[in-house]
C-alpha positions in Angstrom: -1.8 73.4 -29.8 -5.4 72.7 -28.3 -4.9 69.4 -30.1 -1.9 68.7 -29.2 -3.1 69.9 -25.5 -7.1 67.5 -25.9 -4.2 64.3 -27.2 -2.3 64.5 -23.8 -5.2 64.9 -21.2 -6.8 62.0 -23.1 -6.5 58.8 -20.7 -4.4 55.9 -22.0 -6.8 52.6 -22.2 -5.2 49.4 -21.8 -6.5 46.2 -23.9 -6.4 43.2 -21.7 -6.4 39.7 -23.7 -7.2 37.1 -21.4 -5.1 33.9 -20.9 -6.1 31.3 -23.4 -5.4 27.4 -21.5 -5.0 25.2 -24.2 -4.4 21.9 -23.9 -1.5 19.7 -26.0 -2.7 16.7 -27.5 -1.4 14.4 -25.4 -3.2 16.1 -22.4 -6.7 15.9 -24.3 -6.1 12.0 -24.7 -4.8 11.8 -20.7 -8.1 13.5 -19.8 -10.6 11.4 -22.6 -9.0 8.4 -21.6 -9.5 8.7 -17.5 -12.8 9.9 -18.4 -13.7 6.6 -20.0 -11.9 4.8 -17.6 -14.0 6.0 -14.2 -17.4 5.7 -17.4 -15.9 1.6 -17.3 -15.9 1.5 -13.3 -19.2 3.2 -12.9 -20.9 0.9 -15.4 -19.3 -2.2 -13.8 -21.0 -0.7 -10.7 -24.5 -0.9 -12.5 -23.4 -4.6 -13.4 -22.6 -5.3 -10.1 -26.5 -4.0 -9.1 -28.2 -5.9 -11.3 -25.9 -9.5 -11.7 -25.3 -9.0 -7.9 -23.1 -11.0 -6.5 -20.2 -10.4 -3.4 -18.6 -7.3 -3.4 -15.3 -9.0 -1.7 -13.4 -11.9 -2.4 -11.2 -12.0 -5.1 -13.9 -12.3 -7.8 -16.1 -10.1 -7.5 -17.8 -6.3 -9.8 -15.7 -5.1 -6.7 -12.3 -4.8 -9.1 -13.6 -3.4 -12.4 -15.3 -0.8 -10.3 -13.1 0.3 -8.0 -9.8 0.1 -9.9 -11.6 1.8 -13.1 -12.6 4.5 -11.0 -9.5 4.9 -9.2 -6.7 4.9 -12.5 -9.2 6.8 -14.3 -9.4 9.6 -11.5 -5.8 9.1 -10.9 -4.6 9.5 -14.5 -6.6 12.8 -14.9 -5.2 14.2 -11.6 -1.3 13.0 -12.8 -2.0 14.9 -16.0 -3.6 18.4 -14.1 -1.0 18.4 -11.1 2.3 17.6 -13.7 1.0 20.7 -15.5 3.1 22.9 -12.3 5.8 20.3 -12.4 9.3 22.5 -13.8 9.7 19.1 -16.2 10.3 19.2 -19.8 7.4 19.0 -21.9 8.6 16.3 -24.1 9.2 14.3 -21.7 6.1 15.3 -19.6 4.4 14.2 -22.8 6.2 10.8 -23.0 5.4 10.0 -19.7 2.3 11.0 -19.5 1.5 9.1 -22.9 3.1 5.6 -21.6 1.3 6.3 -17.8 -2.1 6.6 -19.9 -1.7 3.1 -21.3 -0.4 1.4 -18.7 -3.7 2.4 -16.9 -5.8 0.7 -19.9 -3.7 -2.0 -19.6 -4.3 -2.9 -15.9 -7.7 -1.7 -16.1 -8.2 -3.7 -19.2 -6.9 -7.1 -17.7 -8.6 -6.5 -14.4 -12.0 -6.1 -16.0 -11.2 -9.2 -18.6 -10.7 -11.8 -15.6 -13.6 -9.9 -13.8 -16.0 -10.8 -16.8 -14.0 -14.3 -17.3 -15.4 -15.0 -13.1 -11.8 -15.6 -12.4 -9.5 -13.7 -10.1 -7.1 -11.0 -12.1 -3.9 -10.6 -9.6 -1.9 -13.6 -8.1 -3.8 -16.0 -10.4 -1.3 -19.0 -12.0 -4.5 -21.6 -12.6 -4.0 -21.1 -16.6 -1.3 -20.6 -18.8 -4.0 -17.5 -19.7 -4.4 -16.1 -16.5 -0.5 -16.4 -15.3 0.0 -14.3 -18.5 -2.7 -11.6 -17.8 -1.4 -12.0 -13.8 2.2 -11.2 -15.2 1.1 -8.4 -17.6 0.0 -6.8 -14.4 2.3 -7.2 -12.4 5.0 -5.8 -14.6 2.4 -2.8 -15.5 2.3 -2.3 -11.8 6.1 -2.4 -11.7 5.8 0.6 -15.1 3.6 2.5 -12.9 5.9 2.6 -9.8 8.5 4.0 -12.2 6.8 6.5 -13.7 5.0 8.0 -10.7 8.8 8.5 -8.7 10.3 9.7 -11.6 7.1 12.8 -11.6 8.1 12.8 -7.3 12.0 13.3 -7.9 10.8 16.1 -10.3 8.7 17.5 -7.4 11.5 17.9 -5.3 14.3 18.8 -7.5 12.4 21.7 -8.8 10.3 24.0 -6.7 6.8 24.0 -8.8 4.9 26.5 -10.0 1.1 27.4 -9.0 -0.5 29.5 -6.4 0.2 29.8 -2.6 0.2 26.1 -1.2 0.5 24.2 -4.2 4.3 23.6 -3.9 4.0 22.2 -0.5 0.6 20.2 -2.0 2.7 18.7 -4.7 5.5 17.6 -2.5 3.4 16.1 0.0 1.5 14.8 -2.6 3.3 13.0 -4.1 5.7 11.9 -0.9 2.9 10.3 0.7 1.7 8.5 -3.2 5.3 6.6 -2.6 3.9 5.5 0.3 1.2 3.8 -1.7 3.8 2.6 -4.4 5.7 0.6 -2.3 2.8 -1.1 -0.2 1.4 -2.3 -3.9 4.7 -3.6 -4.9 4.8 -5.6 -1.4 1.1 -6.7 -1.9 2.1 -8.4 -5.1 5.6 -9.4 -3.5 4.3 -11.4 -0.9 1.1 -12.5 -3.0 3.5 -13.7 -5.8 5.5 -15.7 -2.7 2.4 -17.8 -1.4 1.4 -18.5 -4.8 5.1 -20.1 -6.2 4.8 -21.8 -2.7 1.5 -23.3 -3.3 -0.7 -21.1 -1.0 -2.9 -19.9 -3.5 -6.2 -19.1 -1.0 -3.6 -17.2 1.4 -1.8 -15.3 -1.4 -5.4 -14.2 -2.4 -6.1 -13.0 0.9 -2.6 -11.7 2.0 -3.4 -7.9 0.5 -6.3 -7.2 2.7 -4.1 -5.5 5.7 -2.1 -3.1 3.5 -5.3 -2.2 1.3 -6.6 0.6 3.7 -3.0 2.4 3.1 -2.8 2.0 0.1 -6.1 3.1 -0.7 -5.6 6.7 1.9 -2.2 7.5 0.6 -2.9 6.6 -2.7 -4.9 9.9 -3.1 -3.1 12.5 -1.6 -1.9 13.9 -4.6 -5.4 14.4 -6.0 -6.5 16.2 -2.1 -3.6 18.0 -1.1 -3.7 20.0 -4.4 -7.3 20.4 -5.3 -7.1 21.9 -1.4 -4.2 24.3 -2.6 -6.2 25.0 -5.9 -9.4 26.1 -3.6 -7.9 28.2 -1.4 -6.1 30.1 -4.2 -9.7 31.5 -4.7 -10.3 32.1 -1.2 -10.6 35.8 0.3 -8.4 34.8 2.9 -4.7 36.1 3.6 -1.6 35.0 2.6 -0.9 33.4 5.9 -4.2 32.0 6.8 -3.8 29.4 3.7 -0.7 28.6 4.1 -1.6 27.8 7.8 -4.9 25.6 6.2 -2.4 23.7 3.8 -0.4 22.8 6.9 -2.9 21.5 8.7 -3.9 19.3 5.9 -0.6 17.9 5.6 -0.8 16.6 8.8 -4.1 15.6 9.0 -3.6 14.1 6.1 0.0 12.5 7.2 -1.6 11.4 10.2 -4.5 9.3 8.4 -1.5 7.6 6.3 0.3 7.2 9.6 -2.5 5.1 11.1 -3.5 3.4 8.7 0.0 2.1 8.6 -0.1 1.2 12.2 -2.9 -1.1 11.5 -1.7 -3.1 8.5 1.8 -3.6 11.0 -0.8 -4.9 13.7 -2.8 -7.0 11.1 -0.3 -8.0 9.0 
């Protein structure tokens, strides 16, 4: 009895295994590969400080930098914020597979005609460059593809995280449209002025609609690294929520006038 009685008053411990994140393969190659993409664009940006050089134009260390840095970020943020997407992981892994080498491929080109001194987009001087102009074109035209299809997922689905991160995603990836479709009409109406013989003004027709593209090509990298931080706030419930509307906003309104100036400059 007084062992039956010592069993019962003893207290009942509970082993807790933490979570183990592990990553699929095709997420470890995402995440190497934007690695030693943004590694390319800040070794171009060493280049640039010693060869010198202007940091405008069409030619210039401007491209390898900025667009390595920018597909290498963005492919590592399309492979974390995906991870709440309610999408099936095959083809998650499909897309996220093709999106990774499409980004080598444009960041590849971009950095070939940088070395070569010759201008990477809109360029039909060669038989050479028309090809590596066309190659990114069409991997431009792959990326606008694969980023809606992840945004039509955002929407259809409600995804999963923490407090905010829904509304992040959505927003997210709404306002990354935004930067899909001014690309495709920068290399639109570039494409134009070169097949009509204006090749200086096809080279110059992107500057108005590079500050959108540029702000709302990042959202879905701020809005949920925003969401993910305030997850580990002390704060209430509401008080985020209220902080991830503002941000849309702010954030909305930033896209919003920057496209107010490329209508006025274009």
């Amino acid at each position: 009895m007084e062992t039956t009685r010592s069993r019962a008053r003893t207290p009942l411990k509970l082993t807790l295994t933490p979570l183990k994140l592990t990553l699929g393969p095709a997420e470890r190659l995402c995440y190497a590969t934007g690695a030693l993409l943004a590694l390319s664009g800040c070794v171009h940006l060493v280049v640039f400080a010693v060869n010198g050089g202007p940091w405008a134009g069409p030619v210039s260390w401007r491209k390898p930098v900025t667009f390595g840095l920018s597909f290498g970020l963005t492919l590592i943020v399309i492979t974390w914020v995906t991870s709440y997407l309610r999408v099936g992981p095959r083809l998650r892994t499909t897309l996220l597979v093709v999106f990774a080498a499409d980004c080598v491929v444009e960041v590849g080109g971009i950095t070939l005609q940088a070395w070569r001194r010759v201008p990477s987009h809109l360029n039909m001087e060669t038989g050479f460059d028309t090809a590596v102009s066309m190659m990114l074109a069409v991997g431009g035209g792959v990326l606008v593809v694969l980023l809606t299809v992840f945004a039509v997922a955002s929407f259809r689905n409600r995804p999963a995280g923490p407090l905010g991160m829904p509304l992040a995603l959505r927003s997210g990836f709404a306002i990354l449209l935004v930067a899909l479709l001014t690309g495709a009409a920068m290399i639109a109406r570039g494409v134009v002025l070169t097949r009509t013989g204006h090749q200086e003004a096809a080279y110059h027709s992107t500057a108005p609609l590079k500050p959108l593209h540029g702000v709302s090509l990042h959202a879905v990298l701020v809005l949920p690294a925003l969401a993910w931080l305030l997850s580990r706030a002390a704060w209430s419930d509401r008080t985020k929520q209220r902080v991830m509307y503002v941000a849309v906003c702010c954030y909305a309104a930033a896209v919003v006038g920057a496209g107010v100036r490329a209508v006025l400059t274009w």
